[in-house]
N, C-alpha and C positions, 0 to 999 in steps of 0.2 A: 473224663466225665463230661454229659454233654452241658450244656450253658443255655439259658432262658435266653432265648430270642426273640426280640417282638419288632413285627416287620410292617412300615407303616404302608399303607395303598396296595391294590391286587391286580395291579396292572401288570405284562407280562415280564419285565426285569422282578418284579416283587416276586410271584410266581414261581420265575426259576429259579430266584436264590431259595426262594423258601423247600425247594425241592431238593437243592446242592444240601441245604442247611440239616433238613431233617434225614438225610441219606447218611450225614455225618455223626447224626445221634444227638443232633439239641431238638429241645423244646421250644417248637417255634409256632405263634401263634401270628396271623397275619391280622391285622387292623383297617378295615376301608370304609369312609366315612358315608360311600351311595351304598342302595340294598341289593346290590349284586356286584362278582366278579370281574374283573376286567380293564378296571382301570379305565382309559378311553374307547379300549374294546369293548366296550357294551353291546344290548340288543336290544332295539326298537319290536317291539310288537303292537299292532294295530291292524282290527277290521279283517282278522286273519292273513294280514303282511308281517314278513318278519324284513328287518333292515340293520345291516351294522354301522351301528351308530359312525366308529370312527373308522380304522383301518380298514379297506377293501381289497389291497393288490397282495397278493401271496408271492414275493419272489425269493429268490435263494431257497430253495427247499433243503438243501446241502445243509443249510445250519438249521433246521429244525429237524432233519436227520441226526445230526450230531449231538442236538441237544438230549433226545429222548434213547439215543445209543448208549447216553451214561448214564441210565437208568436199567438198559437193557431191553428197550423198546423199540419200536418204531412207531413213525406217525400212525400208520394205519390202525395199528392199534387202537385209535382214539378217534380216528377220524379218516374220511375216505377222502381224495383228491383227483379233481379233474384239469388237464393239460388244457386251456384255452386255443382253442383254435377255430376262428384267430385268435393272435392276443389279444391286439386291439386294434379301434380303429380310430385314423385321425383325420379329421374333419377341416378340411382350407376353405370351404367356400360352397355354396351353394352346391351340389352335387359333386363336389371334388374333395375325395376321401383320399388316403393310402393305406390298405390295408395290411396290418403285420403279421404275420406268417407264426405259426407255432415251431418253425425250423429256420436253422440259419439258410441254409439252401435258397429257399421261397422266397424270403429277405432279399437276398443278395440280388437274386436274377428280379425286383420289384424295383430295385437302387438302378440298378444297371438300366431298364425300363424307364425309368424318369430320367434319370441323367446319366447316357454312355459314358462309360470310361468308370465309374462310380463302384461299379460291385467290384474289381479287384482292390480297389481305396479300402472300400470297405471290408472285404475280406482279411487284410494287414491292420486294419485300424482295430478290426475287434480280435487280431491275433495276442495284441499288444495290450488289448484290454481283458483278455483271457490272463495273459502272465501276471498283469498287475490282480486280479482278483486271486489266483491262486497264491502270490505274497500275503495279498491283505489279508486272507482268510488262515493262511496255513501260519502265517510269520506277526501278522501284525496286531488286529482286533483283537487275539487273546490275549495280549500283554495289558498289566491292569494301567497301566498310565501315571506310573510311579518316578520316570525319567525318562530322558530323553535318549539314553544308552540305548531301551528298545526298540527303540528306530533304527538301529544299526546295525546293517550286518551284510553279507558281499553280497547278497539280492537288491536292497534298498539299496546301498551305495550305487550301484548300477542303473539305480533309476531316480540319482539323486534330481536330475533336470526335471522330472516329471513333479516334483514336490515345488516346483517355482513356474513352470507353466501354467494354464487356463485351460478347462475345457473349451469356452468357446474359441479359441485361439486355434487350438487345434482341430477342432470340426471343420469348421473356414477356411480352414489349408488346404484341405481334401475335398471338402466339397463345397459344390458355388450354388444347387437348386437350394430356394430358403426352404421346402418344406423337408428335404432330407437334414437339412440342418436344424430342424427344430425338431425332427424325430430322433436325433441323434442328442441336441441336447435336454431334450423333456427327462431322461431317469435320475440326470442330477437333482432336479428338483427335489428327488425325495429327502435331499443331503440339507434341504432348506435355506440353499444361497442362489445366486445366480449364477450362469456359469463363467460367469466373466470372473467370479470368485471364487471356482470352485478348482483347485489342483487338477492338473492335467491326471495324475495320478488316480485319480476318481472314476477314470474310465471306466474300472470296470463292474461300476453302473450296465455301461454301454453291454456286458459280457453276460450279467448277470438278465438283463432285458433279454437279448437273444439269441444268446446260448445257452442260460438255465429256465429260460421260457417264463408263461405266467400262468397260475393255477387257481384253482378256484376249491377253497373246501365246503363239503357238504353240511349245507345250513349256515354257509357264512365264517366267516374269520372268528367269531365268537365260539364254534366247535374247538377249535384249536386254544383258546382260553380254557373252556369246560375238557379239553381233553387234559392240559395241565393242572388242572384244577383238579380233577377227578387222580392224576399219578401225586400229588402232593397230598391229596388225604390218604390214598394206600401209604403213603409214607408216613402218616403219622401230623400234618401238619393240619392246625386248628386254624378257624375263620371266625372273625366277629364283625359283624355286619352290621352298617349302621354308626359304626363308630370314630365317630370326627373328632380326630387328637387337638386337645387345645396346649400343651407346653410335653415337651420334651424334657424329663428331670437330670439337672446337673449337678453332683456334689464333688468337691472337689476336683474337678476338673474331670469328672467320668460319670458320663449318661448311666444314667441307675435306675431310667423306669419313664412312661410318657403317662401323661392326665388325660381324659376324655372332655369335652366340653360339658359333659353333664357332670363332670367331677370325680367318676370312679378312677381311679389309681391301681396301677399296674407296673412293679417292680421288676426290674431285667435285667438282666449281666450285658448284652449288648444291644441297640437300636442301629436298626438299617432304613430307609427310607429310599421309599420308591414314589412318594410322592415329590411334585415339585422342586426342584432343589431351592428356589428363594425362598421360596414355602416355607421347608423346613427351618432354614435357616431363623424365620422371624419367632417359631418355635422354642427358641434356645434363647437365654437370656444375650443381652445385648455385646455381651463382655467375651461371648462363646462362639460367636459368627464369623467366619473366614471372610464373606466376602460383604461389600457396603455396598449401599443403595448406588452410588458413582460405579464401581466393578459392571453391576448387572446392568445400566443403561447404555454402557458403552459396547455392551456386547452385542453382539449380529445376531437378532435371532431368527426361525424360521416362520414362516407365515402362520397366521390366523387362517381362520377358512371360513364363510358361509355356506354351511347344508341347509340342503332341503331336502325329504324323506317322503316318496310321493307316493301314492297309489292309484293307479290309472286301472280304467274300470274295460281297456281292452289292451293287445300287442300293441306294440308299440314296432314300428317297422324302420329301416334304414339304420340301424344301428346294428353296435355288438355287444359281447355283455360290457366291456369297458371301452366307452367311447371319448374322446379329445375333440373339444374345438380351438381350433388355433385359427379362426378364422378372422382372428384381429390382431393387433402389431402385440411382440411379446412384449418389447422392450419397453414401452409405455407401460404396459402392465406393472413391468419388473419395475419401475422407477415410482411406481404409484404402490410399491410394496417395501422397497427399500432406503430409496435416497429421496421420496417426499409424503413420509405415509400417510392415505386418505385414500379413499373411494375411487376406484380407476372408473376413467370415463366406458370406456371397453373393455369388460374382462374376459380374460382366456376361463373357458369352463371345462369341466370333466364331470361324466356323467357314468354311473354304471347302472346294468340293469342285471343282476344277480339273478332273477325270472327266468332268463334266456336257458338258464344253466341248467339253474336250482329249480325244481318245484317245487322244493316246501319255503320258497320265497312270496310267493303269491299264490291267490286261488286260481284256479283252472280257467283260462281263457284271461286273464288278468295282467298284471305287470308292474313292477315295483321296481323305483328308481333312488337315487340317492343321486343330487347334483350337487357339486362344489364349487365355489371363488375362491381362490387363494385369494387374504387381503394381510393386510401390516397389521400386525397384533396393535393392540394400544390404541387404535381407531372408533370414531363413536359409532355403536351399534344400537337401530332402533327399531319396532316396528313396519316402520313408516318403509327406510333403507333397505330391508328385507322384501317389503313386496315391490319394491322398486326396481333391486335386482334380480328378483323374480322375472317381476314382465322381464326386464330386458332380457334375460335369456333364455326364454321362452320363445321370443320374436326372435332372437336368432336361431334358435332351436330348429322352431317350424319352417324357419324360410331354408335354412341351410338343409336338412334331411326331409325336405317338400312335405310334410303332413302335417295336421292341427292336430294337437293335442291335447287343449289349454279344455277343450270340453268334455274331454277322459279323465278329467282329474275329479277321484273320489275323497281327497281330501291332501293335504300339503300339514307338513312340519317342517321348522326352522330350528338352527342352531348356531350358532353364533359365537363374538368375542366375548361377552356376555357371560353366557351357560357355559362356555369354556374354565370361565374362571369364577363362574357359581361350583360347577359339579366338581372341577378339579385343582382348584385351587392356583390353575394355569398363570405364571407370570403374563401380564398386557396380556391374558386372552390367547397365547402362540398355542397353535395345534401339536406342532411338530418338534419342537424344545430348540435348542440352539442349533445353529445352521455347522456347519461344516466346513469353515474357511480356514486356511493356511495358518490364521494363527489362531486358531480353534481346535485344532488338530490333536487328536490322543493327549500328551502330556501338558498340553496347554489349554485342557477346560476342567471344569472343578472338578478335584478330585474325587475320588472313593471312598477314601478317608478323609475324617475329619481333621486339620492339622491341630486345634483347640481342644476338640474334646476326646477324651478316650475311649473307646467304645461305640463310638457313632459311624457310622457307615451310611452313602449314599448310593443308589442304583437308579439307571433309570437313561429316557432322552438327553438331560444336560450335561450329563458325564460319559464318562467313556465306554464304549466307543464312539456314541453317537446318537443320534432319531431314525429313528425308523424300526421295525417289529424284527428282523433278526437280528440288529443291535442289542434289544434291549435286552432278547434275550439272554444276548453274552456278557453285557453287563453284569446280570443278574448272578451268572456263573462264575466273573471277574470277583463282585464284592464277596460270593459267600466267598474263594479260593483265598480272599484279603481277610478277614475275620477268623478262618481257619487259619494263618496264619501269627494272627493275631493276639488269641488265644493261649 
């Protein structure tokens, strides 16, 4: 018989367990406190621009294949997908880009072209970061993170060295030009450490960049929200919108139902949470909490970010749809994000123009941009700061890709550590949830299950397996498989 399910947040771990949940025959109703779907996936519209709020890069396609196969679908069904080519482009310096190729081939002979000897380095380097993704994918991320035994097995043992080395460690073996080393280590970033912290193991990042390429869905990363969102009500799963959970009920040591801020109650056989994990956590009375306020400050987490969400009133030229400026030192950046966090004097920026791709990003002759700062969650975010870092990368903007275009700009939006942790309840403000270091890894970030209360379940970036949007959505697939066991 199936069991009341009430699933807090609609971000895309929420989403797929709600989709696992109701496939199984409970009654699952999903809970999110903003007046649309998506969690940090949202969508900006404005002045006839549409922008995604949060998530931009579409990689791994393989797991959003996989995910919508166990419904008996595929993507397209919901949504149509374009192959980036190029992927992207990254920016050192005044006219000095490296453009990334939509094929390893292109790559290779572009490596080889900056620094000989480099494309067979690299040919071996992403041979190695192939094997490690078909581990991680087929052996590792689906295990819920319940012990450490799932780490083990004659694949992993075989590459137990690569779980104690470094990304940067290994790039820097192979190659000596910095900008192929900073193209090589830029996909950890998504992992939200450095790579001097991030498992050699990680690679294949490096595999999933480019060998499973980068995609663009039509009308933005938020189609792929509304395409799950659209397979989760043919299933049967309910949305109430608007509604910001204020206590998580515990009797007897088993979650029995959450309260709304405005007071209505809502009775459940289990609660799963896709919102925030410390979030929930402060949810629960104090007695019910796995982890303390010392636990969460000790932990790595991954950046904060400042957007800005432009609409420029012509093309925009010298770019691609996803552009990189690394035209300033990383490692200053990274030390003004991790080991002194504040305001980097020079930030590395990333910019995409969705326009390039999409039409129905901007009106016809137009162009609509979304810029980022990685910055340290927990930092003071103000007005003031915002347009400060604005001009500043604006002025490198135009110097670096030769054009103005401070006076195409039809209006700007910000968002911040702030709105981060207004709209999402975001621990310090992080965008991207806990980072992915060595001892952060699968069975050592919080759990799935609650060890305290019975019936409670977590999904999402801070658990397992990780940040990032095909994570989450295995997460999402990890808790409901945890619950159905549970049961």
């Amino acid at each position: 018989m199936g069991k009341r399910i009430h699933i807090i947040g609609s971000g895309f771990s929420s989403l797929a367990a709600a989709c696992y949940l109701a496939k199984a025959g409970h009654d699952v109703t999903v809970f999110e406190k903003n007046a649309g779907v998506g969690g940090r996936a949202r969508q900006l519209k404005r002045d006839g621009f549409t922008f995604d709020i949060g998530p931009t890069w579409y990689w791994m396609p393989d797991v959003f294949e996989r995910f919508f196969a166990d419904f008996g679908k595929m993507p397209s069904d919901y949504y149509k997908l374009t192959r980036l080519a190029p992927a992207y482009t990254v920016y050192f310096g005044k006219g000095d880009a490296v453009t990334i190729a939509d094929n390893l081939e292109q790559i290779t002979a572009e490596f080889e072209r900056i620094e000989p000897g480099s494309g067979k380095k690299l040919e071996k380097f992403i041979s190695i970061a192939r094997s490690n993704y078909e581990i991680a994918i087929k052996d590792l991320v689906y295990n819920p993170g319940v012990s450490p035994l799932e780490l083990v097995n004659l694949k992993t043992a075989a590459k137990i060295g690569q779980f104690f080395g470094n990304i940067r460690s290994d790039v820097r073996k192979s190659f000596k030009n910095p900008k192929l080393v900073s193209i090589l280590e830029f996909p950890v970033l998504f992992l939200g450490a450095k790579p001097s912290d991030t498992p050699s193991f990680y690679s294949f990042m490096n595999y999933a960049d480019f060998g499973l390429g980068t995609w663009h869905p039509h009308k933005g990363m938020h189609s792929v929200v509304q395409g799950i969102h659209d397979l989760a009500t043919s299933l049967g799963v309910k949305f109430r919108m608007g509604a910001d959970i204020a206590q998580i009920l515990v009797e007897k040591g088993s979650a029995v139902g959450i309260t709304e801020k405005g007071g209505a109650h809502f009775p459940a056989d289990v609660v799963l949470s896709g919102a925030d994990y410390h979030h929930t956590e402060t949810l629960l009375p104090a007695s019910s909490r796995q982890y303390s306020e010392a636990y969460w400050e000790r932990k790595v987490f991954a950046p904060s970010s400042l957007l800005f969400y432009v609409g420029f009133d012509r093309r925009i030229e010298n770019v691609a749809h996803h552009t990189l400026f690394f035209d300033v030192d990383f490692d200053r950046h990274a030390h003004a994000i991790y080991d002194d966090p504040r305001w980097p004097d020079e930030p590395l920026f990333y910019a995409s123009f969705p326009s390039m791709t999409d039409d129905s990003a901007a009106p016809a002759g137009k162009e609509a941009a979304i810029f980022l700062i990685p910055l340290a969650p927990g930092i003071e975010d103000t007005d003031e700061l915002r347009e400060q870092y604005f001009d500043k990368i604006m002025d490198r903007f135009e110097r670096v890709t030769g054009q103005v275009v401070r006076d195409a700009v039809l209006f700007k939006q910000s968002f911040c550590v702030k709105d981060f942790i207004r709209d999402y309840n975001s621990y310090k403000g992080n965008a991207y949830g806990m980072a992915n270091t060595l001892l952060q890894t699968h069975y050592l970030r919080p759990g799935l299950k609650s060890r305290k209360v019975k019936n409670l379940y977590f999904t999402g970036q801070l658990t397992v397996p990780g940040p990032g949007v095909p994570p989450a959505l295995i997460s999402g697939k990890l808790a409901a498989e945890l619950i159905e066991k549970g049961l």
